[in-house]
N, C-alpha and C positions, 0 to 999 in steps of 0.2 A: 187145468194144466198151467204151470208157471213158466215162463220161459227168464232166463236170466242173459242178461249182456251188460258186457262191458265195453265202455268210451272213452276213448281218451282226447281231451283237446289241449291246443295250447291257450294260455291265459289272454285272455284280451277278446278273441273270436267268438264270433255266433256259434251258438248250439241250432240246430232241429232234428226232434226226433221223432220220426211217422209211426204213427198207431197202426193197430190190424184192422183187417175190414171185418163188414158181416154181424155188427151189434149193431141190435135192436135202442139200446139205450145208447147216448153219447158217451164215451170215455171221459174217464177224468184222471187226474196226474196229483201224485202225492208227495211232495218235497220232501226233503231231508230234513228239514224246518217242523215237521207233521202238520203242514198246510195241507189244505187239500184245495188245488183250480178245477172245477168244473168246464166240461167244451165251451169255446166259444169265451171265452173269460182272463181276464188280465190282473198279474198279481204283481202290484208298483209297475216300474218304469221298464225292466228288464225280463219280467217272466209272463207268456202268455201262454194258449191251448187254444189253436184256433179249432173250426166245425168240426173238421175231418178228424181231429183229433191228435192232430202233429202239434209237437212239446218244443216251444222256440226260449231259448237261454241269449240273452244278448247280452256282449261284451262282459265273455267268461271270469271271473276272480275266482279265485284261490279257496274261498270261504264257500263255495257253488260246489265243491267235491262232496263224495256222498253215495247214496240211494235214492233214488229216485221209484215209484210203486207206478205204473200205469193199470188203472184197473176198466175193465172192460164185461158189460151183460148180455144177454137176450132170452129168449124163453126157454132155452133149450140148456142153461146153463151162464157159467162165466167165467176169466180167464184174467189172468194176472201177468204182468211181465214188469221183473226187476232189473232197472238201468243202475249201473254202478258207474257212477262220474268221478277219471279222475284227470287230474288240472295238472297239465305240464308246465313249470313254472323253470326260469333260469336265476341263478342268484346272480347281482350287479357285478361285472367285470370292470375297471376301471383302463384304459388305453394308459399302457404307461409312455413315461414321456421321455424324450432325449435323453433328460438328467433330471434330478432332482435338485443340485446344488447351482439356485438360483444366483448370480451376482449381477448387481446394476448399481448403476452410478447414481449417488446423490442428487435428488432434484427430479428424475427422470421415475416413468410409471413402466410398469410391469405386469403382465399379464400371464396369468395359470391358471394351465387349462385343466379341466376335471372331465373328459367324456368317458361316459357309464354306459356299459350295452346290460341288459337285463329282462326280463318278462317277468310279471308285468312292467313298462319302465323304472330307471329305479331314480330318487330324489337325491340331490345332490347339497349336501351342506360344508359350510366349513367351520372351523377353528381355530381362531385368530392366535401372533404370540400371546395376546394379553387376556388370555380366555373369553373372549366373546364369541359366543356363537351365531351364527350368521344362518337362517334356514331359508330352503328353496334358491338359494342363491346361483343357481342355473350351473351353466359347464364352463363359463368365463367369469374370474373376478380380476378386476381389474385395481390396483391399488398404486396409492404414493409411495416413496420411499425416502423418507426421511428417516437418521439414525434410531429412531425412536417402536420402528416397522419393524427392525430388522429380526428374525428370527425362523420359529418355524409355524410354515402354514399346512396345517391335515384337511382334506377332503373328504368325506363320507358318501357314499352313494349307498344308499339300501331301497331294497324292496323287501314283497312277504315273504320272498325266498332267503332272504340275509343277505349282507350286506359285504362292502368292499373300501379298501379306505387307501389312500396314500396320503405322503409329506415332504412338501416343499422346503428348504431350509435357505433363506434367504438373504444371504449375504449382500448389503450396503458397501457401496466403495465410494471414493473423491476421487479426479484426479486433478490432480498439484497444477498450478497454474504457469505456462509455458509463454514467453513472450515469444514474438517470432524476428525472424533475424534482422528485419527490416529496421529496425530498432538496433542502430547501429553503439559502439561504445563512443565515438565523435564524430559530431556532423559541422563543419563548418555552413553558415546561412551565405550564400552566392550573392552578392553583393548586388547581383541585376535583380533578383526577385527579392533580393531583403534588405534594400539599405536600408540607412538609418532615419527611423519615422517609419518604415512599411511592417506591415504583419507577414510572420512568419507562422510556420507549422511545424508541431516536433509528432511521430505518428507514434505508437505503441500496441500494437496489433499483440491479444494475448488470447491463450486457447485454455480452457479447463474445466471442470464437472464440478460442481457446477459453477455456471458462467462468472471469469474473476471479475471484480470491480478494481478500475483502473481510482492509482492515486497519484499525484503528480507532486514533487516535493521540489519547490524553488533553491536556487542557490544558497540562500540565505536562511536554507531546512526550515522551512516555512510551506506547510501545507496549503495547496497552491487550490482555494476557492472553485466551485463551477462555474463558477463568472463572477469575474470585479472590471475594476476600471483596466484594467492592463491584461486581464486572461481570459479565456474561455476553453472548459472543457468540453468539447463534442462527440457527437457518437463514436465511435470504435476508441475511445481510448485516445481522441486526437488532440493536442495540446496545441493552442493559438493564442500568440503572443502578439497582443492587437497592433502596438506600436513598439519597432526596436528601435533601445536606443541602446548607447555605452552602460547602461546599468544592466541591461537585460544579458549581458555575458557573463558565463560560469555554468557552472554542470549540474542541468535537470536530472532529478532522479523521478525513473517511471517503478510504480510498484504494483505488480498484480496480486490482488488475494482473494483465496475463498477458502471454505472451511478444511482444506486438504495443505496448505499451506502459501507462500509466497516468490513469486520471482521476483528479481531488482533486474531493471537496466539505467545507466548512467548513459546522459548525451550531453556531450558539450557544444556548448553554441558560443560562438566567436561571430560578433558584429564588423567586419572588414570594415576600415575610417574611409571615408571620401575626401579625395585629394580638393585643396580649394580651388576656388575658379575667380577672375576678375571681371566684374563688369557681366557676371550672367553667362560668359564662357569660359567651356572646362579645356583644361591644357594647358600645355606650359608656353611660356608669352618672354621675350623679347624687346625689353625696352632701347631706345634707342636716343640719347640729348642730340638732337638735332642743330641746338644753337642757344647761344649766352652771348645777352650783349644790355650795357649800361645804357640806358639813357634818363635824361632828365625828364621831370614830370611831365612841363609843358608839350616835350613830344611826343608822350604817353601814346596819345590815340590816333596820333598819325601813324605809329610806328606797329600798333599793334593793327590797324583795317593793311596794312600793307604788307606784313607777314602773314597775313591770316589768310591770303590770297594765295601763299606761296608754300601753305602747310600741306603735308600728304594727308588724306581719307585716315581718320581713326587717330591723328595725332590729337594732344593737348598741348597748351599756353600757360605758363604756369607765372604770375610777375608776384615781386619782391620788392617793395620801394620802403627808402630810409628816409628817416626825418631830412635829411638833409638834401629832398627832393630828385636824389638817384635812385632809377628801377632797375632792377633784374627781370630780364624775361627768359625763361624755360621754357624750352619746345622739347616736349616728350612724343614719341611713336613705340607701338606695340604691336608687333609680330605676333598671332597666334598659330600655333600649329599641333 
């Protein structure tokens, strides 16, 4: 008597299938292959028949579908039973994405994602704009995005059910370089923090994709060095003008660029003069002739130890003597206030 049944599994899962009882001899199991496993016996990695006579298939594929023959004796006869194996498989479905119409900025990297659901799993390849094929390259590629990139990227996911594909199209952008407002069109330098001899600061703070390189043009349109005897460029774009003097006034031009295009800002700097001072103090001062009076040499030093007793704190003695042995003496005082 032949009995016939049919199985169905999904791809990936263990098989076992139990023999009948009551044979004299061991069963043995007849593949689709026209192997034949005897009980008790292992054929590769994934097909065995243990004693009892149960039929174990591990980690089902697709190529495992079929007939299968278990044949079975004893003295009184023998008995056959036909398994028809078939393999539930899913073809790769791809998760679609938000969008397809990729855009990113110059310089910066980007990530597409490819997640594939399938049975058996399914593999994931791509294809670059510049037709290179890329295999097993998982469910994330991550790439740069230089003008050069920009185009379209296909995904492939297959298994041995067929396969599923999407395409990315990836548009590259700049964006243009923006100084920010701080970066005013004239800046007078405050005379407390910037007289003349001290270092000043001019700032130029700019935003863009990618990141602008600051350039500094001197008054005299003169590309202004990352550092000489008189400059220094610093991080953010900051302009340091080690010592001001009267030449350092006129209009810095600050320029941002990068591959998206240019912004300009103009800053004037104006060195404010320091008023003079006499004697080491600043302010306006009050002189005051005290006294004028003739005398001849011989009295010279009598006349000067005797005024000079009778002079105010901070005055001067100023004498003038002629060939003809007459002096002038000048008494000067100075009020500062």
């Amino acid at each position: 008597m032949e009995v016939v049944v049919v199985v169905v599994v999904v791809v990936g899962l263990n098989l076992a299938l139990p023999h009948g009882r009551n044979s004299e001899k061991s069963p043995c199991f007849g593949l689709s292959s026209g192997a034949t496993i005897p009980a008790n016996t292992k054929h590769g990695p994934r097909f065995e028949v243990f004693r009892n006579g149960t039929f174990v298939i591990k980690n089902i594929q697709l190529q495992d579908r079929g007939q299968y023959l278990c044949t079975a004796q004893n003295r009184f006869g023998s008995d056959r039973m036909v398994i028809t194996l078939a393999v539930q498989t899913e073809a790769p479905k791809i998760q679609p994405p938000k969008s397809t119409e990729i855009a990113v900025y110059l310089g910066k990297s980007v990530t597409l994602d490819c997640l594939a659901s399938g049975k058996p799993p399914a593999q994931t390849s791509w294809i670059l704009p510049d037709k290179t094929f890329v295999r097993d390259a998982g469910t994330l590629y991550t790439i740069l995005s230089p003008m050069s990139l920009k185009g379209a990227y296909k995904c492939i996911a297959s298994n041995a059910a067929g396969a599923d594909t999407i395409t990315y199209h990836l548009h590259v952008a700049a964006l243009p370089p923006s100084i920010s407002e701080g970066a005013m069109d004239s800046v007078i330098i405050p005379p407390v923090t910037a007289k003349l001899g001290e270092p000043a600061k001019l700032s130029c703070e700019a935003t863009g994709e990618p990141t602008p390189r600051i350039i500094w043009i001197s008054p005299r349109t003169d590309v202004i060095p990352a550092s000489s005897d008189k400059f220094q460029i610093m991080d953010g774009g900051i302009l340091a003008i080690k010592k001001v003097t009267l030449a350092s006034e006129g209009i810095y031009t600050c320029v941002a660029r990068n591959s998206a295009g240019d912004d300009v800002k103009n800053i004037k700097v104006e060195a404010e003069p320091q008023e003079p001072f006499i004697n080491g103090m600043k302010g306006k001062s009050t002189t005051k002739v005290l006294g004028v009076s003739y005398q001849t040499a011989h009295l010279l030093q009598n006349f000067t130890s005797l005024n000079n007793s009778l002079l105010p704190q901070d005055s001067m003695l100023f004498t003038f003597c002629t060939p003809s042995a007459y002096c002038l003496f000048v008494y000067f005082w100075q009020n500062y206030h």
